[in-house]
Each structure stands twice: as structure tokens, then as C-alpha cells.
VOBA-1610 file (N, C-alpha, C; in pm, whole numbers, padded with zeros to 5 digits, always signed):
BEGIN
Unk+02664-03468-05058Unk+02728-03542-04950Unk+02830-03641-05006Unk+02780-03694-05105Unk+02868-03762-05181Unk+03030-03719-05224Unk+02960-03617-05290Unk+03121-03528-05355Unk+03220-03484-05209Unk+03128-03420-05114Unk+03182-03393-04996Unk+03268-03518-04946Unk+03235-03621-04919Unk+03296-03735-04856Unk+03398-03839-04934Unk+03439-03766-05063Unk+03588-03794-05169Unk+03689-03738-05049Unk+03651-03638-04987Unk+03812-03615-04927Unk+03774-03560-04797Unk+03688-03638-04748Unk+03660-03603-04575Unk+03616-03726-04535Unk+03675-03711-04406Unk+03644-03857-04364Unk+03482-03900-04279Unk+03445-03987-04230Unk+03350-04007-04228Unk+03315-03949-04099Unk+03369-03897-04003Unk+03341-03792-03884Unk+03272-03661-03913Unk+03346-03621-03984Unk+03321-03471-04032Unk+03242-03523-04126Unk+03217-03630-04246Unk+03107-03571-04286Unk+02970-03609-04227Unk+02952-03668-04138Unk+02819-03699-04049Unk+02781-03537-03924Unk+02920-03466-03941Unk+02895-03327-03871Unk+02849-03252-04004Unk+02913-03256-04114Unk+02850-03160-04214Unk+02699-03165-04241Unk+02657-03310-04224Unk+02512-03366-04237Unk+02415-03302-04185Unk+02470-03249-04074Unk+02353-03235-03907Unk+02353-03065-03973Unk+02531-03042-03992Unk+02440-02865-04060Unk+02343-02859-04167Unk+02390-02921-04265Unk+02339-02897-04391Unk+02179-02913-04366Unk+02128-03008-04308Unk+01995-03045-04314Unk+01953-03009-04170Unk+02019-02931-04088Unk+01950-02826-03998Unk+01924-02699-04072Unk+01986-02610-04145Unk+01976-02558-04268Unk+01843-02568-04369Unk+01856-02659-04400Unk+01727-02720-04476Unk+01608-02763-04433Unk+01633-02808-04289Unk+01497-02787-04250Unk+01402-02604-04215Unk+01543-02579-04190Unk+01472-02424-04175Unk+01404-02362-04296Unk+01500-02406-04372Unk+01458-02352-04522Unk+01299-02388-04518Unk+01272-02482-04554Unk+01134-02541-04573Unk+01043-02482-04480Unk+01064-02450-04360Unk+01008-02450-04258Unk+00938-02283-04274Unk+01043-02193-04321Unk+01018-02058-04373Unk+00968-02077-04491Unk+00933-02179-04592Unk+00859-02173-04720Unk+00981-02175-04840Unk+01076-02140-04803Unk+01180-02133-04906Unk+01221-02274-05008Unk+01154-02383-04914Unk+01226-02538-05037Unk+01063-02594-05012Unk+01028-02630-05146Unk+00883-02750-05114Unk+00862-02834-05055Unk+00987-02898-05048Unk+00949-03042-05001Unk+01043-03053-04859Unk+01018-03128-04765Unk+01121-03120-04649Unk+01248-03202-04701Unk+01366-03139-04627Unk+01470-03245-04664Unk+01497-03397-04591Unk+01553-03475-04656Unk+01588-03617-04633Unk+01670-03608-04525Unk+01642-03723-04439Unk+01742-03756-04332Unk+01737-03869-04345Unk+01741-03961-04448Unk+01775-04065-04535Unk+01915-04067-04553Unk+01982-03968-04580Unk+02105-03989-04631Unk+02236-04076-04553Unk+02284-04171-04658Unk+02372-04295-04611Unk+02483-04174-04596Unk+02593-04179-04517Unk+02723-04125-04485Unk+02781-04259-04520Unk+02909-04300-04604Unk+02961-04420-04604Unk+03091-04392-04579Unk+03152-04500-04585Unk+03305-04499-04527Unk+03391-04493-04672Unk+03474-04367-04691Unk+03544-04417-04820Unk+03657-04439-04815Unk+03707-04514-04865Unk+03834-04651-04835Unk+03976-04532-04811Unk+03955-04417-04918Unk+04083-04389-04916Unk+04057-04232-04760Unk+04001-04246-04702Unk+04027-04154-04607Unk+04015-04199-04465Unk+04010-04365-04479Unk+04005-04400-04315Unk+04173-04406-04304Unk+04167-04347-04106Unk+04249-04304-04096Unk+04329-04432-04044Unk+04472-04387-04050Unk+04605-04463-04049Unk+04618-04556-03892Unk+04667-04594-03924Unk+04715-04703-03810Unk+04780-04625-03674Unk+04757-04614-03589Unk+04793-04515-03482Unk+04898-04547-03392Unk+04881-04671-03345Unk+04992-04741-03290Unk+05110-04850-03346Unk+05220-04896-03308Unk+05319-04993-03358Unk+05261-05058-03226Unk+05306-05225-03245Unk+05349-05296-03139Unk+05423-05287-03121Unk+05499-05410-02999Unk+05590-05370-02952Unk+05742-05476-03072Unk+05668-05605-03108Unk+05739-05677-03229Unk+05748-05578-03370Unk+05672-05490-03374Unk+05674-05417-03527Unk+05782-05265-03486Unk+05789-05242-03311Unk+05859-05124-03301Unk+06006-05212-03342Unk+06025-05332-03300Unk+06188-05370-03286Unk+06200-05424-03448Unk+06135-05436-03520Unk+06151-05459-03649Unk+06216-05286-03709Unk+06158-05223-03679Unk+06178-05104-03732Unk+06292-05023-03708Unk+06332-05039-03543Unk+06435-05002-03503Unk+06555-05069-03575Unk+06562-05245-03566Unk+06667-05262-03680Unk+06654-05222-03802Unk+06586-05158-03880Unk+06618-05129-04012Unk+06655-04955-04000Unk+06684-04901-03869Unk+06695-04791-03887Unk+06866-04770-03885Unk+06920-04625-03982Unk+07067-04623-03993Unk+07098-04534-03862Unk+07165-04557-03764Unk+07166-04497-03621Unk+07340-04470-03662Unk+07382-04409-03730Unk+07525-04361-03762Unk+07597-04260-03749Unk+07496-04113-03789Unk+07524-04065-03835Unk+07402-03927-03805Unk+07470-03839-03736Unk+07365-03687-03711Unk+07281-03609-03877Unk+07341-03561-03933Unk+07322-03531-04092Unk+07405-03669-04199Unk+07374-03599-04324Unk+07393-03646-04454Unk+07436-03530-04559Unk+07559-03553-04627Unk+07589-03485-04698Unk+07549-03557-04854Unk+07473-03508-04919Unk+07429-03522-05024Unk+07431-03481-05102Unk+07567-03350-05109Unk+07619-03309-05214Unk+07551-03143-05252Unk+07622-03069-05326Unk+07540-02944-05369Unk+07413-02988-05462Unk+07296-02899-05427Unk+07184-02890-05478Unk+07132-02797-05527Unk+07003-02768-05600Unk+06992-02674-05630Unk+06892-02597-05571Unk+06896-02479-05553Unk+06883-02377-05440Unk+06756-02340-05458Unk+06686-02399-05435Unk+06499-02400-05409Unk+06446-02365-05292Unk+06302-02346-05252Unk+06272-02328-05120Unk+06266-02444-05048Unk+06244-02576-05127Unk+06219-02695-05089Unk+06378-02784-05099Unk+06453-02731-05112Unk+06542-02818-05123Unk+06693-02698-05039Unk+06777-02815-05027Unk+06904-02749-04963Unk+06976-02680-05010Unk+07067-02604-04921Unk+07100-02446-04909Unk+07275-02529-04938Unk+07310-02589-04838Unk+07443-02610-04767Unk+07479-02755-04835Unk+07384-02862-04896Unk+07376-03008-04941Unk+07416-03074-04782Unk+07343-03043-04697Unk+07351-03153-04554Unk+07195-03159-04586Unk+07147-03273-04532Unk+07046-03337-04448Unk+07051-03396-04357Unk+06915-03420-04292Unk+06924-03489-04185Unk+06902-03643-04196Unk+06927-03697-04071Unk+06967-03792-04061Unk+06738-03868-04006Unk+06707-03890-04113Unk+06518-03883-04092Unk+06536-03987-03980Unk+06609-04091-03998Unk+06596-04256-03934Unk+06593-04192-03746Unk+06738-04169-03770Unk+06732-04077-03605Unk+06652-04056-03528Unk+06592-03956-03581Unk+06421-03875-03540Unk+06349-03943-03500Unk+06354-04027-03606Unk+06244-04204-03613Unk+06224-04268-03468Unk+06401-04274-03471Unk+06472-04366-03369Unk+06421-04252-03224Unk+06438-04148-03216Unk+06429-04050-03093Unk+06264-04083-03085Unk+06178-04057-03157Unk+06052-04028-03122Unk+06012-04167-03071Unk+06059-04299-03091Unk+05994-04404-03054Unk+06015-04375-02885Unk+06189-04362-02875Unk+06241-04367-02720Unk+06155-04241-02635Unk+06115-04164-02705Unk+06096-04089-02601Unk+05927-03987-02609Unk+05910-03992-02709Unk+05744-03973-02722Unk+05741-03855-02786Unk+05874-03778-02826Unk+05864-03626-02869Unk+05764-03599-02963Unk+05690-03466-02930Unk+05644-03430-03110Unk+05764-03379-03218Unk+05689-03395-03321Unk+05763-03345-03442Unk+05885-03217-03395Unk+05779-03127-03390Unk+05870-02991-03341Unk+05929-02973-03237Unk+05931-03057-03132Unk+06037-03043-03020Unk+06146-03121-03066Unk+06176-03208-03168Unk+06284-03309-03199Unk+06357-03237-03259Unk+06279-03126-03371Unk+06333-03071-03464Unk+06435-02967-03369Unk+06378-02924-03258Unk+06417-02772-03196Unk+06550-02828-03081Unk+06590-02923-03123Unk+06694-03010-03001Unk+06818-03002-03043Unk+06901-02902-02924Unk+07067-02915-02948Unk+07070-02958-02864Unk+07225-02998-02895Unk+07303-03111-02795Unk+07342-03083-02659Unk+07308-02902-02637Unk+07298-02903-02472Unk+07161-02961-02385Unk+07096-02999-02474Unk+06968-03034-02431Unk+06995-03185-02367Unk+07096-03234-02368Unk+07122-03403-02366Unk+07232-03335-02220Unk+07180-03424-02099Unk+07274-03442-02026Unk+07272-03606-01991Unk+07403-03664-02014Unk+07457-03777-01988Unk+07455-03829-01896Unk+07531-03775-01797Unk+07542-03803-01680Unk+07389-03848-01553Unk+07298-03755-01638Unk+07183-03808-01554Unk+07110-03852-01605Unk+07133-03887-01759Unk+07040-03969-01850Unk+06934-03841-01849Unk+06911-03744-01921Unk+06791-03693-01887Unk+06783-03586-02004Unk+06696-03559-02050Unk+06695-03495-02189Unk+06582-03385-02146Unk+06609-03206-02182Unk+06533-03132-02170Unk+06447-03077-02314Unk+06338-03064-02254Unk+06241-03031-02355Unk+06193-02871-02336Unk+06199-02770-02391Unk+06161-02678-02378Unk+06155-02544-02486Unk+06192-02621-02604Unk+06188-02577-02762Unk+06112-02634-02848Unk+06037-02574-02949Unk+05998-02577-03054Unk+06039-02551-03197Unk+05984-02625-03297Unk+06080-02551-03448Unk+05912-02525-03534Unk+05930-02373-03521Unk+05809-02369-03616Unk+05834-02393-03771Unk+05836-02477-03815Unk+05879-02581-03912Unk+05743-02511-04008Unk+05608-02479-03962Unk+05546-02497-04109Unk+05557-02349-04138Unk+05597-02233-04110Unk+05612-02075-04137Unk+05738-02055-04178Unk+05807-02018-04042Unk+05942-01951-04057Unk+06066-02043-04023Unk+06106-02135-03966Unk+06165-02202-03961Unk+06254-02160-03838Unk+06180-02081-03728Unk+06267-02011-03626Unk+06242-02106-03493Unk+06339-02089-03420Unk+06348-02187-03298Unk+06256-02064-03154Unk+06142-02178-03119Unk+06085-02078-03041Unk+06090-02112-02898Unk+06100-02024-02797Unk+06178-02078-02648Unk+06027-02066-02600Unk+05964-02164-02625Unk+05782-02220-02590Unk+05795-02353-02637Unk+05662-02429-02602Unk+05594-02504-02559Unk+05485-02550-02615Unk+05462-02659-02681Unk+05250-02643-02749Unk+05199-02588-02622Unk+05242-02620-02479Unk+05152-02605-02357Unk+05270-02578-02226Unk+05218-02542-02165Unk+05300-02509-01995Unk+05315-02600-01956Unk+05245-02742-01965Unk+05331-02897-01923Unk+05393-02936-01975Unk+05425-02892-02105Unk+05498-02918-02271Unk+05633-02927-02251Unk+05708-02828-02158Unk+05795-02788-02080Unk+05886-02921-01988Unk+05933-02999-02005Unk+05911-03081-01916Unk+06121-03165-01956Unk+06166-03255-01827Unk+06302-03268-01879Unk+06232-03455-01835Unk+06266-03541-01922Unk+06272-03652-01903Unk+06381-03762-01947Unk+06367-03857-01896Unk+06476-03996-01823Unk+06509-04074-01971Unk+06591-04073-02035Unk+06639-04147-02129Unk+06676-04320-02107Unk+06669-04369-02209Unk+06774-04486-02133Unk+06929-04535-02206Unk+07000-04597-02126Unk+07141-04593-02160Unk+07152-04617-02313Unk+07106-04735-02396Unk+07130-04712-02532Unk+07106-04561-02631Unk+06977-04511-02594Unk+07004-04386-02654Unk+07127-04273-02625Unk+07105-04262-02471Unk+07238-04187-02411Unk+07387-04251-02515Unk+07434-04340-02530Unk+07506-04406-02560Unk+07542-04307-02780Unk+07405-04405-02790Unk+07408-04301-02964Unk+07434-04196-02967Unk+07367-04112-02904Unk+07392-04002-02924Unk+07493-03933-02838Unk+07577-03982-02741Unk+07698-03912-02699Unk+07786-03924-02804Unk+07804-04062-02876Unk+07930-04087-02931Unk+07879-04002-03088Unk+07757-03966-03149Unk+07784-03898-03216Unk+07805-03727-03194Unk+07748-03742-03098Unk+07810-03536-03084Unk+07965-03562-03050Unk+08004-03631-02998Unk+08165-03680-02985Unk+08240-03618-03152Unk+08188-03728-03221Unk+08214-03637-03395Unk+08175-03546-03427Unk+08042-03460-03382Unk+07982-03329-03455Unk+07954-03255-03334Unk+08069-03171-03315Unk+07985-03078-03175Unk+07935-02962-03251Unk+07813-02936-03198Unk+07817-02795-03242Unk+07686-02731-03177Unk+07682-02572-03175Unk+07552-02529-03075Unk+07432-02505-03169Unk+07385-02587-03275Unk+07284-02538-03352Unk+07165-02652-03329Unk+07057-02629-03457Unk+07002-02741-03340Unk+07025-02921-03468Unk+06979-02997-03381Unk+07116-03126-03454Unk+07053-03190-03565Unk+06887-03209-03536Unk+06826-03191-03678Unk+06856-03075-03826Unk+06887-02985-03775Unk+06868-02877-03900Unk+07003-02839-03980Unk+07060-02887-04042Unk+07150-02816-04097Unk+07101-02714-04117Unk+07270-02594-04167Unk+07251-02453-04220Unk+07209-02463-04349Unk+07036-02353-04282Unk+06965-02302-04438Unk+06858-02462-04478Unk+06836-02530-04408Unk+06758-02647-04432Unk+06595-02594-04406Unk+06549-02647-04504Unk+06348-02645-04471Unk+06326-02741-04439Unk+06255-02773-04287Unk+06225-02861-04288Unk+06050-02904-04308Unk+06029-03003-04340Unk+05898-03028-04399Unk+05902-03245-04301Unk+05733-03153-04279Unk+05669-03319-04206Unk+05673-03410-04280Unk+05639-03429-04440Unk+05616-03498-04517Unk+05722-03605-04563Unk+05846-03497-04521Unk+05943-03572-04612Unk+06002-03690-04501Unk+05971-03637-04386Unk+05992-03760-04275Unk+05869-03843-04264Unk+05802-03847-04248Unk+05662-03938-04314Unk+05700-04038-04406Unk+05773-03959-04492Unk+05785-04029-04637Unk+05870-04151-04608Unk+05971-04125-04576Unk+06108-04220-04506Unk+06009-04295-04399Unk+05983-04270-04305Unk+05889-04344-04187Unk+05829-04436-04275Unk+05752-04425-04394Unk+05685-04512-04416Unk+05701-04590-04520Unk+05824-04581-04612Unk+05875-04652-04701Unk+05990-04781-04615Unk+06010-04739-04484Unk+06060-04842-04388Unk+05958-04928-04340Unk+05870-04841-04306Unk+05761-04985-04284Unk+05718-05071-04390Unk+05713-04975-04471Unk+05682-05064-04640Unk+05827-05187-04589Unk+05912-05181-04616Unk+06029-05270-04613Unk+06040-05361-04546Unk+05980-05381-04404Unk+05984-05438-04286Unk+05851-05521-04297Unk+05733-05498-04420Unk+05612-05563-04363Unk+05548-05521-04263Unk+05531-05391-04223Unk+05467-05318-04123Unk+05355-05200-04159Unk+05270-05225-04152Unk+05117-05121-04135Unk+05213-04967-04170Unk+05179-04910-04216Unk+05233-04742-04203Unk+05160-04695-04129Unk+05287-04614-04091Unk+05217-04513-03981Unk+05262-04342-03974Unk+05199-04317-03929Unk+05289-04191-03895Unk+05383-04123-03838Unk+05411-03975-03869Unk+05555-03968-03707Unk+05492-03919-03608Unk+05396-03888-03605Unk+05319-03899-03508Unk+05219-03993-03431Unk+05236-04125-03498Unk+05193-04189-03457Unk+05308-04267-03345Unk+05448-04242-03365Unk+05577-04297-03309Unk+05527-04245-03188Unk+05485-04134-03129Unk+05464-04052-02975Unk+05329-04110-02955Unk+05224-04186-03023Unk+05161-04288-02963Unk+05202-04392-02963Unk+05281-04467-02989Unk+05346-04622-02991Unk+05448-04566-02835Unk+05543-04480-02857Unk+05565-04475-02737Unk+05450-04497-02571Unk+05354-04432-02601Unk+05291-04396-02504Unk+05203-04524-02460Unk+05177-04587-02578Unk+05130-04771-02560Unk+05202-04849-02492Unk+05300-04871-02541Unk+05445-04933-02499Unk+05479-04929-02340Unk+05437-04823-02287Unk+05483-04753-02127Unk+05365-04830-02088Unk+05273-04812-02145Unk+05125-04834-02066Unk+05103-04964-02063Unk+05104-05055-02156Unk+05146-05227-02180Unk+05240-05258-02057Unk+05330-05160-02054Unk+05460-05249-01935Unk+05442-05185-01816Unk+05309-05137-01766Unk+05286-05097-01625Unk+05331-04967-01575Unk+05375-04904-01693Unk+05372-04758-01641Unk+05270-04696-01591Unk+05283-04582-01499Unk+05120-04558-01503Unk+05068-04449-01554Unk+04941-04435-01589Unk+04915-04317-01669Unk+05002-04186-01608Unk+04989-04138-01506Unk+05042-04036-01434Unk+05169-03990-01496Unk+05225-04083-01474Unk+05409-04081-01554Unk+05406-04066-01647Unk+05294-04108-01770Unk+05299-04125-01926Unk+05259-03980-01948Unk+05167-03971-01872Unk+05129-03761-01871Unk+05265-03703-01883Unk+05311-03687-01801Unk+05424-03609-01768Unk+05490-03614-01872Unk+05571-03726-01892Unk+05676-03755-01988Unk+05607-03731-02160Unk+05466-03720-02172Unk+05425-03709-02331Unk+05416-03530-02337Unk+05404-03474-02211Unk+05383-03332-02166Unk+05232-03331-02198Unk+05144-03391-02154Unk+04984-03312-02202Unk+04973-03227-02096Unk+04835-03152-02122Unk+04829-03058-02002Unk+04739-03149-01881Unk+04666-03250-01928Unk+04561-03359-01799Unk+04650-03489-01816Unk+04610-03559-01731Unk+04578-03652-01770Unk+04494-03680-01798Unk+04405-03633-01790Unk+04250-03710-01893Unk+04293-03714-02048Unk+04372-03615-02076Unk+04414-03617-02205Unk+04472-03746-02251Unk+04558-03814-02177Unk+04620-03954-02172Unk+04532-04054-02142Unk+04434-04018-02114Unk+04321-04165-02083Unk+04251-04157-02122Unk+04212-04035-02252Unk+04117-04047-02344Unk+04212-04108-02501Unk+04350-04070-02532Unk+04395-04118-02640Unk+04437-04282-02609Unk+04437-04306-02482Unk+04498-04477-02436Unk+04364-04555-02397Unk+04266-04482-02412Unk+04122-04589-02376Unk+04104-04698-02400Unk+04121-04720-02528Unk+04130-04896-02553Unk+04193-04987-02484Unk+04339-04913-02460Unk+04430-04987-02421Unk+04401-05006-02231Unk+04379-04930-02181Unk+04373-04926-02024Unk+04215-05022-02032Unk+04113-05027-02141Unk+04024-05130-02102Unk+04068-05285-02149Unk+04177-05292-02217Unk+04243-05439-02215Unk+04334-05466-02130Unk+04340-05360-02039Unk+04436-05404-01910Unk+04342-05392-01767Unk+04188-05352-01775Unk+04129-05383-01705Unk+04033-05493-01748Unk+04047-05574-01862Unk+03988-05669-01870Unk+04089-05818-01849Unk+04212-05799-01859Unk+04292-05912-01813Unk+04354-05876-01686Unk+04318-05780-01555Unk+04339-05748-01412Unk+04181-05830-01376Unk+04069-05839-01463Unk+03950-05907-01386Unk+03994-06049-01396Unk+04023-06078-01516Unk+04062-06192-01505Unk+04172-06286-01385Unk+04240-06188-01386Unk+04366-06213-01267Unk+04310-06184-01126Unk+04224-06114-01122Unk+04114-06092-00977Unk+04040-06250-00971Unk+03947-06231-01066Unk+03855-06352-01025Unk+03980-06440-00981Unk+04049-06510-01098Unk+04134-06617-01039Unk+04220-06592-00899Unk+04289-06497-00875Unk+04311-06499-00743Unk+04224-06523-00622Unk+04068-06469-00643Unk+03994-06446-00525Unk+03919-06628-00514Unk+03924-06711-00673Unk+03871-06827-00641Unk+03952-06928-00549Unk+04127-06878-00519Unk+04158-06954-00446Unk+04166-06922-00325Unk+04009-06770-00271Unk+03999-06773-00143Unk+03989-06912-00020
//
């Protein structure tokens, strides 16, 4: 259990527990082990596999946003050498961007990745979602969904509209705006950037997936209501949204009692 719990975290290994020594009790039970097994055993917490910080506030999202470079769609970084992991064309992307998109709008990874610029309409502020980039196989753009609510076109607001008109203004083109030609893209390496900015800023690391929960906090803190936060994160329930926001909807029903009692004492 020990060796097991170097690189599993303490969930799974309190599920490995219940097999192993359901297992072992059978054993014994058929004659196969002498002695019965222990259900003694400590499960402990080991430092390096508790998991990451899940949410930003809302002071650590605007810290972050200023240190992000909002300039610029790709990066030319010159010819490279022609690896599976490295560039074809010497463009990259522009990681901060992504950064910057996933806070505004809750995307996962692979719908950000799978986004051309017909996907952006201006005029109604409203951004469609209905692509994927299977990023960890083939690197092909897939006209699906994680899910059938996944599918979904939502409400931007004017500063993003704003960035990103005036840069497709400089780069039109119908491909998708993350990927340069012949680019791999990999989670890690945006992770990597994500969290050497928080390193910079004095901010908890987090993930890029943790940016589509900071979004989804953020809505829920300022009175959005779950209903809307469904929609716009695309789950398929909402229960799905009020089981990852639980904490948070019981610190907003513990300062609504508060605001009850006091209203009702000046019946």
C-alpha cells in the first residue's frame, strides 16, 4: 500500500484497499493465507499527489490577466527542427490567449484548440462551439462534442470581442487560430506557460483546466444562476454543475441565511 500510494492519490488508494483485502479475506477464508488480513492499514496523504488548486479568485484571475501578452494570434519562432514534438512551419501559438479565452468563457482545452475565426460573430457578441481538436491521437478537427449539450453558441463580452476582432483584422485565415501549419499540440506545454505565470504573479498554480472552473465560480459568486452556468460550461445536467460548485452554492446559502434572518428580524 505503501509503494502503491508514491504515485496515487489518496482516493484511489483507499479504493485499492477495499479490493486488495476483499481479496484477502477470501483468500483466508478458502484456507489459502493463515492468518486473516489487516484492516489496520493507515492510507496517508502523500504531499506530492494532493491535488492542485481548482479554482482562481476573482483578485488572482485579474492579476493574471495583466501579465498575459494579448497581441498577437501565433509566434514565429523561427525554423526548428523537425521532430514530432516540435514545429513543422516555426509558428506557435500564442499559449497566453487560450489562457486569456478559457478564463472569459469556460472552454475546454479541445474546443479552444478546434476554433476558427468563423466561429466569432461580432456583431452579436456570440461565439459558437461545436468543434473539437483531438489533440492527444491525431491532431484532426472533429465536427462533435464531449456531449450533445457540448454543442452550444454563447455571449462574449465586448473586451474579448474587441481582441480578437482586431487581431483576425491582421491574420485572416480559415484554419483553426490556435494551430499553426503542421503544429502538435500538447496539454502540457500550455500548463507549463499557465503555470510559470502564476509562479510570476504569486499565485497558487493551477491548471488549464482549472481556468473553466474559475470561470464557472466567478458566474456563480456574481449571481449567475446555476441554470445559465450549465448551459454556457455545456454539461449534460445540471446536477453536473452543482456537484463541481457545491462548496461554493453552500457559501452562498450560508450568507442568504444570514441576510434572511436579518431581514426577517426587522419584521
Amino acid at each position: 500500500m505503501n509503494d502503491f500510494g508514491r504515485d496515487h492519490s489518496r482516493t484511489t488508494c483507499m479504493d485499492f484497499k477495499v479490493q486488495v483485502l476483499a481479496a484477502a479475506t477470501e483468500a483466508y477464508e478458502e484456507g489459502k493465507l493463515d492468518k486473516p488480513p489487516s484492516w489496520k492499514i493507515q492510507v496517508m496523504d502523500n504531499p506530492k499527489m494532493i491535488r492542485k488548486k481548482k479554482f482562481l479568485n476573482e483578485s488572482e484571475v485579474k492579476k493574471l490577466i495583466e501579465a498575459l501578452d494579448l497581441t498577437t494570434l501565433t509566434y514565429d519562432v523561427g525554423q526548428r527542427i523537425k521532430t514530432s514534438r516540435l514545429l513543422k512551419s516555426g509558428m506557435t501559438p500564442n499559449y497566453d490567449l487560450m489562457i486569456y479565452l478559457a478564463l472569459k468563457t469556460g472552454l475546454r482545452f479541445a474546443e479552444i484548440c478546434a476554433l476558427h475565426q468563423s466561429d466569432f460573430c461580432f456583431e452579436t457578441r456570440m461565439l459558437n462551439v461545436d468543434k473539437t481538436l483531438n489533440y492527444k491521437f491525431n491532431m484532426q478537427i472533429e465536427n462533435r462534442t464531449k456531449t450533445i449539450s457540448s454543442k452550444r453558441r454563447i455571449a462574449l463580452d465586448v473586451g474579448t470581442c474587441w481582441i480578437f476582432k482586431s487581431l483576425f483584422d491582421k491574420d485572416t485565415h480559415d484554419n483553426p487560430i490556435f494551430i499553426p501549419d503542421g503544429f502538435r499540440m500538447f496539454s502540457s506545454t500550455v500548463n507549463n506557460r499557465l503555470n510559470a505565470l502564476c509562479k510570476e504573479q504569486g499565485i497558487t498554480g493551477i491548471s488549464f483546466h482549472g481556468l473553466r472552473h474559475t470561470h464557472g465560480s466567478l458566474l456563480l459568486g456574481n449571481g449567475i444562476s446555476m441554470h445559465s452556468i450549465s448551459k454556457r460550461l455545456g454539461h449534460a445536467k445540471v446536477s453536473i454543475t452543482q456537484d463541481i460548485y457545491l462548496h461554493l452554492t453552500q457559501e452562498i446559502e450560508n450568507k442568504d441565511n444570514d441576510l434572511i434572518a436579518g431581514r426577517l428580524a426587522g419584521f
